[in-house]
Structure formats: structure tokens, C-alpha cells
N, C-alpha and C positions, 0 to 999 in steps of 0.2 A: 504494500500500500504506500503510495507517493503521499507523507505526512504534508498536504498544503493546509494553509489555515486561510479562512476569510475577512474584510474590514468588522470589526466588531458595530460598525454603525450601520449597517447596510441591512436593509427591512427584511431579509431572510433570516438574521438573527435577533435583532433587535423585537421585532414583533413578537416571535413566539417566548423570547428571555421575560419582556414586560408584562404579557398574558399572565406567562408563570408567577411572577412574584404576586398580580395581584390575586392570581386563585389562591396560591399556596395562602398567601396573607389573612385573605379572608376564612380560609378555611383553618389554619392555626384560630383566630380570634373565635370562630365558634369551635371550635373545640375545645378549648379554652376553657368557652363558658360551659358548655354539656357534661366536658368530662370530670372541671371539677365542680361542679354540682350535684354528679353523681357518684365522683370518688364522696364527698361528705355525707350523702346519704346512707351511704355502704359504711360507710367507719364507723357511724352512731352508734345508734341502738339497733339491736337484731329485729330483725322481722322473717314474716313466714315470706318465701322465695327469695329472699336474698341471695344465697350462691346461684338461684335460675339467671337470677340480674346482673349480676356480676359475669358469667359466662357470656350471657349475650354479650355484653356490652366489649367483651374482650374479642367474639365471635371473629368481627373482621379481619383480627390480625392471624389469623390462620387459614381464614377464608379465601380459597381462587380468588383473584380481581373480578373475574368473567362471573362467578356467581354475586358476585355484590353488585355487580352491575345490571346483572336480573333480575335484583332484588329493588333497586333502585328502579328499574324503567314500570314494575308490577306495582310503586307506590305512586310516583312523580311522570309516568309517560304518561302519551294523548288517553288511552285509555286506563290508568292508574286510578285507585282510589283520590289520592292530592291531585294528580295531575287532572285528573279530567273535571273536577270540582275549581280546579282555578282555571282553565281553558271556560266552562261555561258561566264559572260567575264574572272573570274579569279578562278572558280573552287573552290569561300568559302563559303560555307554551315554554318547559321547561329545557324539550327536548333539543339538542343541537344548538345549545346557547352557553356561552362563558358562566352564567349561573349555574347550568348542568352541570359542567366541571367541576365548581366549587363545591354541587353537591355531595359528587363522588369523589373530592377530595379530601373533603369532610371525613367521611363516612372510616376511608382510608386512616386518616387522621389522628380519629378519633381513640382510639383504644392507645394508643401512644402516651396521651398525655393524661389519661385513666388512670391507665395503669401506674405511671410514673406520681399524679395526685395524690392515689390511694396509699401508694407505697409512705410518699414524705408526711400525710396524715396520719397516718399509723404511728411515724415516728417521732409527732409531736407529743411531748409528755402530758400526762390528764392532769396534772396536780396545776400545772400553771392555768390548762380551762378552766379548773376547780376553784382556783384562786380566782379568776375574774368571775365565776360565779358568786363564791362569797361576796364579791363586793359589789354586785348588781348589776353585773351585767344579762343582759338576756342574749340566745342561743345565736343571732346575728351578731351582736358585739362581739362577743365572743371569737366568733369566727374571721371576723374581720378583724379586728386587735391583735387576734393571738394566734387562732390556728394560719391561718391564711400569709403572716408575715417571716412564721418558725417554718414554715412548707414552702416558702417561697422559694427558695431557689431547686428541689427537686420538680415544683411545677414549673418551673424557668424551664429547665433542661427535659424535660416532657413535652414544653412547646415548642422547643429547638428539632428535638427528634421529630415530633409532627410537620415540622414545614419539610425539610430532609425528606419523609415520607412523601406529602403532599407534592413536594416538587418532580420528585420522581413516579406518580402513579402513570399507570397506563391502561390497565384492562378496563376496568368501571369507568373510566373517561371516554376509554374509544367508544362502550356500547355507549351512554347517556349525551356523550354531546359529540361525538362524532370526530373527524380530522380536518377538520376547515380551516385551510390558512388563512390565515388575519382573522378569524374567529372564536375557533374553540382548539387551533392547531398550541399544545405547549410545548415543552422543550423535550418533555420524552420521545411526543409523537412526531415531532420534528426530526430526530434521529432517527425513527424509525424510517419514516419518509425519503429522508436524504439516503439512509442505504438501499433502501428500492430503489431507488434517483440513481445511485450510483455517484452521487457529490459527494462525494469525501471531505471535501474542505469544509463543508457544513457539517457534515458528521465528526469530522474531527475537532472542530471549535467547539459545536456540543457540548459532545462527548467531556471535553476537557474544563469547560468551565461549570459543570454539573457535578465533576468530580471533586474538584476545588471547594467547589461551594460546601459540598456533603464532608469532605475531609475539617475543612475549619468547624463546621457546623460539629461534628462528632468530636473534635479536640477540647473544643469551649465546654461542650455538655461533659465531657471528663473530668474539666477542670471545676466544675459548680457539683459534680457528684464528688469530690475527694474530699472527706472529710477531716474536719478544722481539728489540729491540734494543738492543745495547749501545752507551753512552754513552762 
């Protein structure tokens, strides 16, 4: 393979790079909220299906892309439960649209920073919620004063991992929004494309700043998971 590379300004890359950032983006920021909203609900108090809730919610990260992405078109496509309830009450079509992406980037996402939530909730100690209990706080303070800012940096490095993830999905994107460049094309399905293409200089500028990007990304989250010692 003749390693050429392409101008980094030139709308073959540019456009599918900025796509990326804003799907992944928005799809970390709801993940974010979903995951730790339901990492907190799983840490509480026990209830009856709890381990059922919890397996789902990890489902996707073992799940084919290709079946999440079935699973997706059978809630949010033209004929979908969501989907066909917002096509006939307000005429928006999810399918084959930069919002489909984010869907199924999401979804991708999501278990990422679940899992990584739950983990750094678990490992906030009860005696400090305990203490902000005794002094009046209620179950939202709480969480926001105390659990929320001792978990914060394993949910930092949860939302790191999810864009990483999101940036590189590809099976649940191709089915829900398709390969349209300058539309729903991102930077996975762009490499895809360029090796059917047979453009190597696209594939290989890809290729290489996706790698960059996931290397820095996995060094930072190393450096927020190592834990502090005292001297």
C-alpha cells in the first residue's frame, strides 16, 4: 500500500471528522445523563429486578452492532412504535438523519459510562452520604454535594471511553441512518467507503487520526482511573 495522506481541510475529511464529533458529543452528553441516572438507581436500595436492569442496561456492550441496530429501526423507524408516533404526530423521520446516528450512538454509548458510574458509586463511602444526611440534607443534595463530586472522575473516564466508543461505531449506524456523505457518512463509515473507493489517502488519514484520537483518549482515562496516593 503507497502510504499517501490527504489536505486535512478538504470536505472528504473535514465533513465526515465534524459529523463525528458532533454525534459522538451529543451522544456522550446523553449518556451521561441515562447512564448515571441509572448507575444511582442500581446503587440504592435493592428492589425486585434489579440484576434484570442492570443486565439490560449493560446488554449492548456484548450485543452485535447489527442486532442493536434492529432493535433500534423496530422502536424509532417509519414503522417503529416512537418512530411512526413522531412521523404522524409531527412529521420527523428519524431514519437516515445525523439524529439516527446519535441514536445509535447512544445506545453504543451507553453501557460505557454505566458501567464505569456504577463502579465509582459503589466506591463512594456511605458514612460521608450519612453524614450529609444527618445534617439535612435530602436524597438530591446528597447526590449532588457528595456522591456525584467523590465519583466524578470515574464518570469523567466513562464519558471518555463513550465518545472513543461512539466515535468508532458502525453496524447500528449503517442500518439506522445509513452512508450518506455530507449527511449521516462518519468517520468509521468513511473508511469503510474509501476502501471500497480504493482511496487510500482517505483511508489512511482516517485511519490515523481515529487512532490518535482513541490512543490519547485511553491514556487520559488511565491517568483519572490511577488511584491517588498519599505520601
Amino acid at each position: 500500500m503507497d502510504f499517501i495522506w490527504i489536505d486535512l481541510t478538504s470536505p472528504a475529511f473535514l465533513t465526515p471528522f465534524l459529523l463525528t464529533l458532533k454525534v459522538s458529543g451529543l451522544a456522550v452528553v446523553f449518556s451521561l445523563v441515562l447512564g448515571v441516572a441509572a448507575a444511582f438507581l442500581l446503587t440504592r436500595r435493592p428492589f425486585p429486578g434489579r440484576d434484570l436492569l442492570d443486565a439490560l442496561c449493560t446488554l449492548p456492550l456484548v450485543m452485535p452492532p447489527t442486532v442493536l441496530g434492529y432493535y433500534i429501526l423496530v422502536l424509532v423507524g417509519r414503522r417503529g412504535f416512537i418512530g411512526q408516533w413522531l412521523q404522524d404526530s409531527f412529521g420527523i423521520s428519524l431514519m437516515f438523519t445525523w439524529q439516527g446516528a446519535t441514536i445509535a450512538a447512544t445506545v453504543v454509548a451507553f453501557p460505557l459510562v454505566f458501567k464505569s458510574a456504577r463502579a465509582a458509586l459503589e466506591g463512594v463511602g456511605s458514612r460521608y452520604e450519612d453524614a450529609a444526611r444527618t445534617l439535612g440534607q435530602n436524597e438530591l443534595s446528597v447526590f449532588l454535594r457528595v456522591s456525584l463530586p467523590l465519583a466524578f472522575r470515574g464518570i469523567v473516564s466513562g464519558g471518555m471511553l463513550a465518545f472513543a466508543r461512539a466515535m468508532g461505531e458502525f453496524g447500528a449506524t449503517l442500518m439506522v441512518a445509513g452512508n450518506l456523505p455530507g449527511r449521516t457518512q462518519t468517520l468509521s463509515l468513511a473508511v469503510y467507503s474509501a476502501v471500497q473507493a480504493g482511496n487510500d489517502a482517505l483511508a489512511n488519514t482516517l485511519v490515523l487520526i481515529i487512532s490518535i484520537v482513541c490512543v490519547v483518549i485511553l491514556v487520559i482515562t488511565g491517568k483519572l482511573l490511577q488511584p491517588k496516593f498519599r505520601q
